[in-house]
C-alpha positions, 0 to 999 in steps of 0.5 A: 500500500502506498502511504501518503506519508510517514507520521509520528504521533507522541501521545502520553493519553492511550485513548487519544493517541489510538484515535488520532492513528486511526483517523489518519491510518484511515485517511492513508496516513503510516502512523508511529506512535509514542506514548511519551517524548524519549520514546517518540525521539527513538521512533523518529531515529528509526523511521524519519518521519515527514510530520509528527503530532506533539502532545506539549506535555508527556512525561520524561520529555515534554513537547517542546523539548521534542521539537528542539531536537526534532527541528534540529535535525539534518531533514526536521519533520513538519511539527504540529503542536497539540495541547489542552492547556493552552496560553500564549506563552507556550503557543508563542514558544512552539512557534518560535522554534519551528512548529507549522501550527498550534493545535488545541485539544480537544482536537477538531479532527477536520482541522488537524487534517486540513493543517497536517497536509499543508504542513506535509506540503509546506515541507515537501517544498522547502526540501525541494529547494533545497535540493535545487539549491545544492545542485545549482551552481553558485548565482554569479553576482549580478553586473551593471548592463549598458553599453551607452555614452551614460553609463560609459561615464559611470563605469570610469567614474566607478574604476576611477574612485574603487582603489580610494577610500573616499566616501561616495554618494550615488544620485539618481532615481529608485531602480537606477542601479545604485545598489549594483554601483555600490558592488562595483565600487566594492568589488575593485577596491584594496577591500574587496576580500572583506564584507560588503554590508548593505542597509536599507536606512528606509526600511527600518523603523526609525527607533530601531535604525540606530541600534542596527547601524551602531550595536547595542550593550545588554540591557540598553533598552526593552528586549536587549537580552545580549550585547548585539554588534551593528551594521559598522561594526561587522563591516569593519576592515570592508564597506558599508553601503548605506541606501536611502540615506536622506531619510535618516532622522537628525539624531542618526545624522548626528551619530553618522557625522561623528563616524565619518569625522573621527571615525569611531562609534559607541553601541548604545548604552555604552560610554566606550569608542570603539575605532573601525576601519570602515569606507562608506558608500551612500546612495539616494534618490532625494535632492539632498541639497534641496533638504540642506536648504529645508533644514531636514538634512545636515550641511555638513553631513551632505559634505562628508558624504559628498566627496566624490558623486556618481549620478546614475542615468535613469532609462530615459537617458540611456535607451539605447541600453534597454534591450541589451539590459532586457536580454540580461534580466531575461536570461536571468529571470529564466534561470530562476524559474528554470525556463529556457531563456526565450528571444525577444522579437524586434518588435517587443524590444521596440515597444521597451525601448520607447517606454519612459519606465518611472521605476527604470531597471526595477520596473523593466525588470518586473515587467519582462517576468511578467512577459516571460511567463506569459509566453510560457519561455517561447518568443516574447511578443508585444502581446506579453510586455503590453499590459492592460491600462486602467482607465483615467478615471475611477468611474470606468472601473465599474464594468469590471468591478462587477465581473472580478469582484470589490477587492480584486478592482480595489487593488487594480486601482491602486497600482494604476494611482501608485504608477501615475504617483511615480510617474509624476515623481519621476520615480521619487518615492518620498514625493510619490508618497506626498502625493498620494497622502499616504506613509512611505512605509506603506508605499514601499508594502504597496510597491512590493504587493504588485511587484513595482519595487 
């Protein structure tokens, strides 16, 4: 008899284990059964379950101690946590350490069902991966594309500051390749052996942003259970590259200054410097001399900062790159999903190159996944890279509210006000946010739902 798969039951109430393995002996399931922790870790040794049903009390070893030693496995099955006295403290622990779900008793038999097989699934996945992971070579690391007068700039910009350790800026809009100039830089300079670090100064909560960049002690606030080093600390002896570097609160401009000035930091809830070897590139898509002006941003940090500039061309400058760079992210896209990298008709490159894309390499980038799993990896089309425009008005949805229903359209019009608010920005995210009165951190959720990031 085929199973569906292999499942271990740790049960100390004899009644209730024998109910749960028929129930699902009957639903296909081989079922091994435990009538208490060390015997369930001696079962699972043997047989190497892919789910197991934890009672959170047994005797000699309880649930969660099981699950520790389960997840730490070479090949951990997927856990469902079972348990009568249930409270939030142990619901919280049982999910920390791995369990897919927590169950309380009595148990609904259809829920545990239901659970059990997407846990079942959920883990036949992750070991999929795995095994692709291991069989893939390592994915080289991803080079700045472009042939054109602009980036042709750039690239002698870039040779001309990598053997330095001056401090670099990169201007230019969102989706620009700031990220990827910052690697070059890296990549070509005497620290090229040591870490690069990257942060995303944008998309960490601002009470917390100081602590990553600089470390902490125990006990300097709530929850620092242990001395933690920061962002500047694990880079030292390499490069720090520092994205979205105008929004930055004035108390974290202060802490930055005094880096890059004596070149020395202190964890919070310490009185001792510490001095690190550290070069920092930053990058931004703000007028950073528009915010000196408004006294959002610091003079004399927008000095430090700006010894040496790189401004990267958005697509708009550069179309003559657009269908080389196409045929890169396609071929890389296509790698990824483990499609054969498809042609690109003259056609379809034509319609690329003359697009402005708001959201430059991020958006074209999006756009040509969209493309390439549409045409299922044959020839890309005109067909696959147009895509339905909303209409201009939020009247015109109402047809097509009714065919797809409420949310569906709710979400259609908000990508459509999210791609006119960055056109009219020009790619601006902090001005796109302005005009769409809504925070830049829901913005970025947004950005990231319908894949415009």
């Amino acid at each position: 008899m085929i199973h569906k798969a292999t499942v271990l039951v740790a049960e100390d109430e004899k009644q209730a284990r024998l109910s749960l393995a028929a129930l699902l002996e009957d639903e296909g399931y081989r079922v091994i059964q435990a009538s208490d922790g060390h015997e369930a870790s001696r079962l699972f040794s043997q047989c190497a379950p892919e789910a197991a049903l934890l009672d959170i009390r047994m005797p000699g070893k309880d649930g969660l101690a099981l699950l520790r030693e389960l997840r730490a496995s070479p090949h951990p099955p997927a856990v469902l946590i079972m348990t009568a006295y249930g409270n939030s403290t142990v619901a919280i622990e049982a999910m920390t350490l791995g369990a897919f779900d927590y169950i309380a008793k009595p148990v609904n038999f259809s829920e545990l069902l239901i659970q059990l097989e997407r846990a079942i699934g959920n883990r036949r996945r992750i070991r999929e991966l795995e095994i692709y992971r291991a069989e893939e070579p390592p994915e080289p690391e991803p080079e700045i594309i472009g042939s054109g007068p602009a980036m042709q700039r750039v690239y002698k910009q870039i040779g001309q500051v990598a053997p330095s350790d001056s401090t670099v800026l990169l201007r230019g809009e969102s989706g620009t390749g700031k990220e990827l100039a910052a690697r070059a830089i890296h990549r070509h300079s005497p620290r090229a052996a040591r870490r690069l670090v990257k942060v995303n100064c944008a998309a960490i909560p601002e009470a917390l942003l100081e602590a990553e960049l600089f470390g902490h002690e125990r006990g300097a606030f709530t929850g620092a259970a242990q001395r933690r080093i920061g962002k500047f600390e694990f880079a030292d002896g390499g490069t720090i590259f520092l994205d979205e570097i105008g929004e930055i609160s004035p108390a974290i401009q202060a802490k930055l200054l005094r880096f890059l000035q004596e070149r020395t930091i202190e964890r919070l809830g310490s009185n001792a410097s510490i001095k690190l070897d550290v070069r920092v590139i930053s990058a931004t898509n703000r007028d950073l001399e528009a915010a000196v002006r408004e006294s959002t941003f610091r003079e004399d940090l927008y000095y430090r900062l700006n010894v040496v500039s790189i401004a990267l061309p958005s697509l708009r400058e550069r179309r003559e790159d657009i269908e080389e760079l196409a045929q890169s992210l396609l071929r890389r896209c296509a790698a990824r999903l483990k499609l054969v990298p498809p042609a690109l008709s003259p056609q379809a490159a034509q319609l690329l190159t003359s697009r402005n894309w708001p959201g430059n390499v991020r958006e074209l980038e999006h756009c040509l996944e969209r493309a390439l799993i549409v045409s299922r990896g044959g020839v890309i089309l005109r067909d696959h890279i147009e895509q339905p425009v909303p209409a201009s008005t939020p009247g015109a949805f109402d047809s097509v509210v009714l065919e797809d229903g409420f949310h569906a359209n709710v979400a259609l019009l908000e990508c459509w006000m999210i791609r006119r608010a960055l056109e009219k920005s020009t790619g601006n995210r902090t001005k796109a946010a302005e005009l769409l009165r809504i925070n830049r951190r829901l913005l970025y959720d947004k950005l990231r739902e319908f894949g415009l990031d």
